[in-house]
N, C-alpha and C positions, 0 to 999 in steps of 0.2 A: 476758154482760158486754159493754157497748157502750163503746169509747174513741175517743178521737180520736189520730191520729198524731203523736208527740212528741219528736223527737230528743233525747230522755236515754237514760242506762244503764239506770234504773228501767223505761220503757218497755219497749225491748229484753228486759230480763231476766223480766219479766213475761210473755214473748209466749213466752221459750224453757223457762221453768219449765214454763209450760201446754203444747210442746210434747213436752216429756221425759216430761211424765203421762202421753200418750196422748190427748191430749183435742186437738176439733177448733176451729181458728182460720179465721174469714174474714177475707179483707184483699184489698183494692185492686192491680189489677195493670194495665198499660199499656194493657189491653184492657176486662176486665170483674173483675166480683169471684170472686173463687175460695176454697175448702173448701182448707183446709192441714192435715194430719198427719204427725208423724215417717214418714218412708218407708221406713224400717226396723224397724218395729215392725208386725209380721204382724195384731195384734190393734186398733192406731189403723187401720191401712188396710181391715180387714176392717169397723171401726163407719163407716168414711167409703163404703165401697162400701154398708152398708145404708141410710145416708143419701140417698143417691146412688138409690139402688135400680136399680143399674144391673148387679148379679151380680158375675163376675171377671173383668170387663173390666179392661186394663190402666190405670193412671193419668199422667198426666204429672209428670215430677219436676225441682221446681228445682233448682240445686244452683249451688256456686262457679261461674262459668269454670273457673278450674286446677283443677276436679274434672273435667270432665267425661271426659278420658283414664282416667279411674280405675277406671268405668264402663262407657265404650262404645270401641268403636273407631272414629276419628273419619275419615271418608270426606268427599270435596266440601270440601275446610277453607275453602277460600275462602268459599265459602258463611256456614258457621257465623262464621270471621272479620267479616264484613261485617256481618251479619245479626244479632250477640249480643253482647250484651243485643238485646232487640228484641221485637215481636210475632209471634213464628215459633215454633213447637215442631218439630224436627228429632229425624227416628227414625234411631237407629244401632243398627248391630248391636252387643249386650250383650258385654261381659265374659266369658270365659268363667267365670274365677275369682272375679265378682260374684255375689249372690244379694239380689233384691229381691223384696218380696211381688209377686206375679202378672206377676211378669216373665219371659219367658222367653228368646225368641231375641233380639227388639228394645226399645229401650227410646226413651221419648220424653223429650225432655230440652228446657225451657225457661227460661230468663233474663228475667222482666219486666224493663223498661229504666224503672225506675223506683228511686229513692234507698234508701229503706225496704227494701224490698225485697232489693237489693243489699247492703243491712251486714247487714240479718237473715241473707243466707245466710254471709254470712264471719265471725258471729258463731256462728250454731249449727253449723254445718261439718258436718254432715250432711244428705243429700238430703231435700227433703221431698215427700210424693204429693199432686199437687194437682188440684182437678178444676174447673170452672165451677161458682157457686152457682146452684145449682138441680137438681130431680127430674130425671135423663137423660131429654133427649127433649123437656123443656119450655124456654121463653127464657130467659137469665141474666138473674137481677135486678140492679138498675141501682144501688140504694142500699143502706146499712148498715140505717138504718131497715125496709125490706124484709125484708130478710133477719133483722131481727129478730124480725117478726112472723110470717115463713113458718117458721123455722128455732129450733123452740126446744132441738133437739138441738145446737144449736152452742155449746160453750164459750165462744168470744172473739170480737169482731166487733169489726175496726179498722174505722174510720170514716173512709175515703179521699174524702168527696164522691162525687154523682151522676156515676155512670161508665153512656155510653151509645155502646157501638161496637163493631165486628165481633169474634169470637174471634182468637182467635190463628190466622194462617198453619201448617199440618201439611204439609211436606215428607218424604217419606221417601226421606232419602237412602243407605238399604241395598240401593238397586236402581239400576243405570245404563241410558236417563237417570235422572235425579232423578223421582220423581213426586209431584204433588201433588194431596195428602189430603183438605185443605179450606182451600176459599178463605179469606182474610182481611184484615187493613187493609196488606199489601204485595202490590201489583199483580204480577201474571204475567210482565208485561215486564221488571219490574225486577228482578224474582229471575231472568231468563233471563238478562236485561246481565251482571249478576255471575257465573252459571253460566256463560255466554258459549255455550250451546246452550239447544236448547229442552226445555223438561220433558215428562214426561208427564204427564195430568191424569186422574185416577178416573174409571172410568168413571159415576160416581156423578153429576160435577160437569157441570155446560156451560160454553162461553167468550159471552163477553155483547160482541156488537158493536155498537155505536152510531155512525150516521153523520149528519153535520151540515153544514147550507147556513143560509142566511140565513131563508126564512119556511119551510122544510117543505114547500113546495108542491110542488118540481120534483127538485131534482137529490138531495137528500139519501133521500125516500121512493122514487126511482128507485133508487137507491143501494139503498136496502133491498131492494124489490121483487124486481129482480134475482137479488142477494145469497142472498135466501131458494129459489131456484132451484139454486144451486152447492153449500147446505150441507144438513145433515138435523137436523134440529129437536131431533132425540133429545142430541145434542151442542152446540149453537152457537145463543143466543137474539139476534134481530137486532131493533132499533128505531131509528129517528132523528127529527130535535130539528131547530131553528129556531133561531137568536139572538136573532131577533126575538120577543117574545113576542105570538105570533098561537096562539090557540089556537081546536080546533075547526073549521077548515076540511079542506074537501075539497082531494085535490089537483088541478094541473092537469091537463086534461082531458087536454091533448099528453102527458102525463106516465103517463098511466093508458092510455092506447094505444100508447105507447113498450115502456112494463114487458109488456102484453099478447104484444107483436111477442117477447119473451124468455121467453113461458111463464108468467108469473108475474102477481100480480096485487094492484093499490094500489088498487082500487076504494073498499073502506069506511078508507081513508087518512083518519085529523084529523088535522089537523097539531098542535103542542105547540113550548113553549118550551123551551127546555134549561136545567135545574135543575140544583142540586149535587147531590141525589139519582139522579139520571141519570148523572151524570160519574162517583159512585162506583160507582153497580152495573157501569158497563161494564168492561171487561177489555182493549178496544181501542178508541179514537175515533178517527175517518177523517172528517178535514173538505176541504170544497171549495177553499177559499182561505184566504190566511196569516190573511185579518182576522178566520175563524173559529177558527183557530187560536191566534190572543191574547184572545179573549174567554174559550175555554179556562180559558189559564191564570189571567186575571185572575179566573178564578170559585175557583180552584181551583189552586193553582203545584204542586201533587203528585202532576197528572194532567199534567205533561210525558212520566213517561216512558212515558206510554201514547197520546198526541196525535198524530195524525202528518197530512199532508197524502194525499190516498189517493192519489194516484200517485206516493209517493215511500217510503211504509211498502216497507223493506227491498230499496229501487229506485232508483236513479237515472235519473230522467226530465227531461228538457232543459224540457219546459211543463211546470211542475208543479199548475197550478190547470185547475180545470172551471170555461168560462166560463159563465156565468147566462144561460138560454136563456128564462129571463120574457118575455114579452110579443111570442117572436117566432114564428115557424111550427114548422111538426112537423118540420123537416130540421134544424132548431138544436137540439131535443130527439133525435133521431135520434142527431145528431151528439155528444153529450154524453152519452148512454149508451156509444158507439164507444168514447168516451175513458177511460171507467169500465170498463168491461169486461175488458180485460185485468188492470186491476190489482185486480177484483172477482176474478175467475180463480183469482190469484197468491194472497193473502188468503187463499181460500177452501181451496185446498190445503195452507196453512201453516198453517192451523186444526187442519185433518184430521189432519195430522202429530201435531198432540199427543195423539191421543186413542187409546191401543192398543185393539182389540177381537179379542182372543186367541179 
């Protein structure tokens, strides 16, 4: 049964009857669409895990806010405070006096930041087990329609519009630091700002840095070049961008014997423009000057709190800009790696910090 979302009592009542059966409901969440069954009914989470085909892997479960102490015991509050409702699923350690299907020590606990959603849980007042729609392993699908031609196992299919964006942020905060699970549409930095330390990151994950100057040619693929010398690949993916949209060029020659002099090498370097697609994969952007810096944010005002000037990322530096060493000799290129360099260094070690390898 496909509906559309309705702010009546009929609706709502509708969606909690088909929950009380045992029968599964998809419905629209801040992120993507998601598989819902009562999350206390051993026998709905057991037909949602064959769905799923994903075994007894544990589920994520909405529930109230003023539930969630009921459940888990709540660590990092700040965190959660700030953070929920929101796209973040935060793992705490269970209850001991709870008992949830396939849950054991910890439990993953989310709040879509979404209306529906929100009276659905303070209307059924029980947790519910929710997953991504779709076979574990494969992409979530983006539409009701979709999912009603992949999923004829699904009882109810609210119809929230084409939803097309990252999963939810997974933090587990039953371990100090915090570490995080898997990436999602809240940036690294900013879940650190709030943390007020740095997390640690799976070793599953990498941190994605991207550095920018005006055409790509010099200081920003220098930047890279470099860069890709201080970190290891297995952890940390490095690329940089242009403002200017010049695509397809080599970089300069002084630029590609500068990075040489450091080990490293921009030889097969095209340059590229800097896309929204670029500003969201990165995880840190390090620009040359302020005017790269506003371009930024006019693409984009959500990648403030990951923007920074590279000599001032968690620095204070009296010259804060790398002057444009275009069109001059190999000592003004020289000179402008000099300046990059220590704060490539600093960067580079504060990356490493986040990544345990026990």
């Amino acid at each position: 049964m496909l509906i559309k979302i309705q702010n009546t009592q009929e609706f709502y009542n509708h969606i909690i009857e088909t929950l009380k059966n045992g029968r599964v409901v998809a419905l629209p969440t801040d992120t993507v669409y998601g598989f819902a069954v009562d999350g206390t009914q051993i026998e709905a989470v057991q037909r949602l895990a064959e769905i799923k085909a994903r075994g007894e892997k544990p589920f994520t479960f909405f529930m109230p806010k003023k539930d969630i102490e009921n459940y888990a015991v709540i660590t990092k509050r700040r965190i959660i405070e700030y953070f929920i409702p929101g796209p973040i699923t935060v793992v705490l350690k269970k209850r001991k006096r709870t008992s949830l299907p396939y849950i054991k020590e910890k439990i993953g606990i989310r709040i879509p930041q979404i209306d529906f959603i929100i009276k659905l849980l303070s209307m059924y007042n029980k947790p519910l087990a929710v997953t991504s729609a779709n076979i574990s392993g494969q992409k979530p699908l983006s539409s009701a329609p979709e999912i009603t031609e992949h999923f004829i196992q699904v009882d109810m299919i609210i119809d929230g519009g084409f939803l097309l964006s990252k999963p939810s942020t997974v933090l587990d905060l039953t371990l100090t630091p915090a570490k995080l699970k898997r990436k999602g549409t809240i940036p690294i930095l900013e879940i650190e700002k709030v943390y007020e330390r740095r997390m640690v990151l799976d070793d599953s994950l990498k941190f994605n840095v991207l550095f920018i100057c005006t055409g790509n040619t010099c200081r920003s693929p220098m930047a890279e070049g470099i860069f890709k010398t201080l970190v290891d690949d297995n952890y940390c993916n490095v690329k940089s961008a242009g403002t200017l949209p010049m695509n397809g060029l080599p970089a300069a020659q002084f630029a590609i014997e500068v990075v040489d002099e450091y080990g490293g090498s921009i030889t097969h370097h095209l340059t590229q423009g800097i896309t929204k697609k670029l500003i969201d994969w990165a995880d840190l952007i390090l620009v040359m000057e302020f005017k790269h810096y506003n371009t930024i944010l006019e693409m984009s005002s959500l990648a403030a709190v990951k923007t920074f000037l590279l000599k001032e990322y968690k620095r204070r530096a009296k010259y804060n800009e790398i002057a444009d060493p275009i069109g001059k000799d190999i000592h003004a290129y020289r000179g402008a790696a000099r300046e990059m360099y220590p704060s490539l260094k600093f960067i580079a070690r504060d990356i490493k910090k986040r990544f345990s390898r026990d």
